[in-house]
Structure formats: C-alpha cells, structure tokens
N, C-alpha and C positions, 0 to 999 in steps of 0.2 A: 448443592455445591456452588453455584451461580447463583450472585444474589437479586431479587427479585426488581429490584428496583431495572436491571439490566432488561427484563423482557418489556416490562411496564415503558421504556422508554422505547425498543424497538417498535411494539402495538402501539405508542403514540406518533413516532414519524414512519412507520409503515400505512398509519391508516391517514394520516393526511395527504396523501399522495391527491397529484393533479393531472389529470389524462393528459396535460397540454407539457408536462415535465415528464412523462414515462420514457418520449425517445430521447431526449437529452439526456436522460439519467443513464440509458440503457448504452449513446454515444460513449459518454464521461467513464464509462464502466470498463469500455473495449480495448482490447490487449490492443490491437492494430492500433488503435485511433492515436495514440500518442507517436507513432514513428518522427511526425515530423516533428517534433517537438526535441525526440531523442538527437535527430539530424542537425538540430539548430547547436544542441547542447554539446555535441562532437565538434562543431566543427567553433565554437566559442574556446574549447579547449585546445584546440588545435591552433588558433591562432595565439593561446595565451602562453603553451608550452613550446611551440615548435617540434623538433625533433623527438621531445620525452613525451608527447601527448600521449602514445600508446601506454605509458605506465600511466596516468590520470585513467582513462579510459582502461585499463586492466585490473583498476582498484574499483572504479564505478560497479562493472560487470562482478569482480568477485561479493561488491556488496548486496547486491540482489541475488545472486547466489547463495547466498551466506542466509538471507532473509527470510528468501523463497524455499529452501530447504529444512530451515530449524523450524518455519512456521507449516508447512507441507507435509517434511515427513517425521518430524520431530512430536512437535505439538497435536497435531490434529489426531495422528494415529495414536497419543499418549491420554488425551482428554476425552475423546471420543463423543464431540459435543456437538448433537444432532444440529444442523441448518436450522433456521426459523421454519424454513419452508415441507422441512419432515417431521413436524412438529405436530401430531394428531389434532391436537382442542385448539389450532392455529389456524385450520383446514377454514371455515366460515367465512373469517374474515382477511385474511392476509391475499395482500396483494402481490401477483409477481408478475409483471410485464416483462420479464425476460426470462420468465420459466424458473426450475428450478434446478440448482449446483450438486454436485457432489452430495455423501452424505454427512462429512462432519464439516466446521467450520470454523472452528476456536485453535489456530487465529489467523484473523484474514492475512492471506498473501496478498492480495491487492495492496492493502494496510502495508503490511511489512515492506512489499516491494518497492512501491510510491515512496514510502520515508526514507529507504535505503538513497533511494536517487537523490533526495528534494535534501536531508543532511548531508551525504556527502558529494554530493556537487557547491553547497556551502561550504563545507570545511576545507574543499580544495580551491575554491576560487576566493572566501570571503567577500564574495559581493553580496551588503546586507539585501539590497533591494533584490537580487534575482533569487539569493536564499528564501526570502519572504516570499514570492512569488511560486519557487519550489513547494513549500510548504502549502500556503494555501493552495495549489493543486493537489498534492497529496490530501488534502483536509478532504476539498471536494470526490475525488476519487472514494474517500474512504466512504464518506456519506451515502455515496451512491449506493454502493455493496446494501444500506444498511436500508436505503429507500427503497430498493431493487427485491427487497426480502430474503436476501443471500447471508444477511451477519446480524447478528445484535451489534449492539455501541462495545460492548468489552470484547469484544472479537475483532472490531476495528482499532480500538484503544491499544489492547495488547499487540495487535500487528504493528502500529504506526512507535511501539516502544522497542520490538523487536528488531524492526527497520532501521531506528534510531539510534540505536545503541548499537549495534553489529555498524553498522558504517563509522562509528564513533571509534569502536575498539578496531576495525582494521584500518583506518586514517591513523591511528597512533604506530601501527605496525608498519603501513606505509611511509610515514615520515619519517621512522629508521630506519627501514631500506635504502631511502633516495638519501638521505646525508651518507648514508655508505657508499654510496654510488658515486 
C-alpha cells in the first residue's frame, strides 16, 4: 500500500544517524521544548492585536487541534500503519535513541502539529521572514520524528500537509468571523 521508495529513504536517514545528533534530535523532537518559543509567538501577537489577540490565539490552538486529531484519531486508527520501529525485518538495524512510540504512525502529529503553527501563525501575521522561519522549524521537527525511527518521510509529509491545509481552511473561516465582528 506504501510505496517502497518511502522505507528505502527512512533506512537511508535512519541509518546515517551521528551519536553526536541523537540528543539534539531527541531535544528538537520534545513536546516541552518548544514552550518558550510558543511564549514569544503569544505574546508577538499580543502586541500586534491588542485586545483581539485571544481570537488569533483561539484560531492558532483550534489549528493544532484540528491537526492533532484528524492525524491522531482519524488517520492513524484508519491506516493502521505500523512505526518503523514495530517493524520486524527493521529490528537489526534501526536505530532509536529515544525508544520506541506508539504502534501506528501514518501521519505524524508532530508533522501535522508543527505545520498547523508554522502556516497559520503566517497567514495571521504575514510576516514572510518569521513564516520561513516557522516553517523551517516545522521542517526540522518533522525530520527529527524520522531520524528518531518514530515515522517514515510520507508520515511526516502527510502530517506537514494535514497541518497545512487545516490552518489554511480554518484561516478562511476565521477571517469570516472577525469581518462579522
């Protein structure tokens, strides 16, 4: 059902792994680790909306919602598409310096989650530079999942489109609300 080329590149950036990147990757990977990051992007909002920030910040939180759910409980229980890391004839050689997730995996929430933020913190501020900077964080996050032995590349791909397009379709819903408002 998955096409091969997807595992061929997982076992190619699973197996290059560098002992000197496992805690970095396993950092980049951590729910926690981003707080301050989330901190900074509240309160950029907060200075750009004033009084309405909590509706910017009420569309933010529903898009990871939105992401983290279709790809959670939607996708994963729909596909039922084992981790790299429950993966029998993967056993040998696969690397997990942070253990191994769950049992399905297709499609990352990390993926989905990260994009949900990294687009729609763009589409609500339009700032190209901190968009790109969104983004390539999201990138990084995704990779991680995929260094980490927790996703193949189309489990991060799929996430980072689910992410994408769910903040995309509720930003269209949000900027009908707030001109009603």
């Amino acid at each position: 059902m998955f096409p091969a080329w997807d595992s061929d590149l997982f076992r190619f950036i699973n197996e290059a792994h560098q002992p000197w990147l496992d805690g970095p990757m396993e950092i980049i990977s951590g729910k926690l680790t981003w707080i301050p990051l989330y901190g900074v992007l509240i309160y950029y909002l907060f200075r750009r909306y004033q009084s309405a920030y909590w509706k910017a910040i009420i569309y933010l939180i529903s898009t990871v919602v939105l992401a983290d759910q279709f790809s959670s409980s939607l996708l994963k229980p729909l596909f039922k598409r084992l981790r790299p890391c429950h993966v029998e004839e993967f056993q040998s050689w696969i690397h997990l310096p942070a253990g191994c997730g769950g049992m399905f995996g297709f499609c990352s929430s990390h993926a989905a989650n990260s994009f949900a933020i990294a687009v729609g913190y763009y589409l609500l501020t339009k700032n190209k530079f901190a968009g790109l900077a969104m983004i390539l964080w999201a990138s990084l996050i995704s990779y991680s999942r995929i260094y980490l032995g927790a996703h193949y590349p189309l489990d991060v791909i799929v996430g980072a489109l689910v992410g994408s397009v769910g903040a995309w379709g509720l930003f269209l819903l949000y900027e009908r609300l707030i001109k009603k408002s």
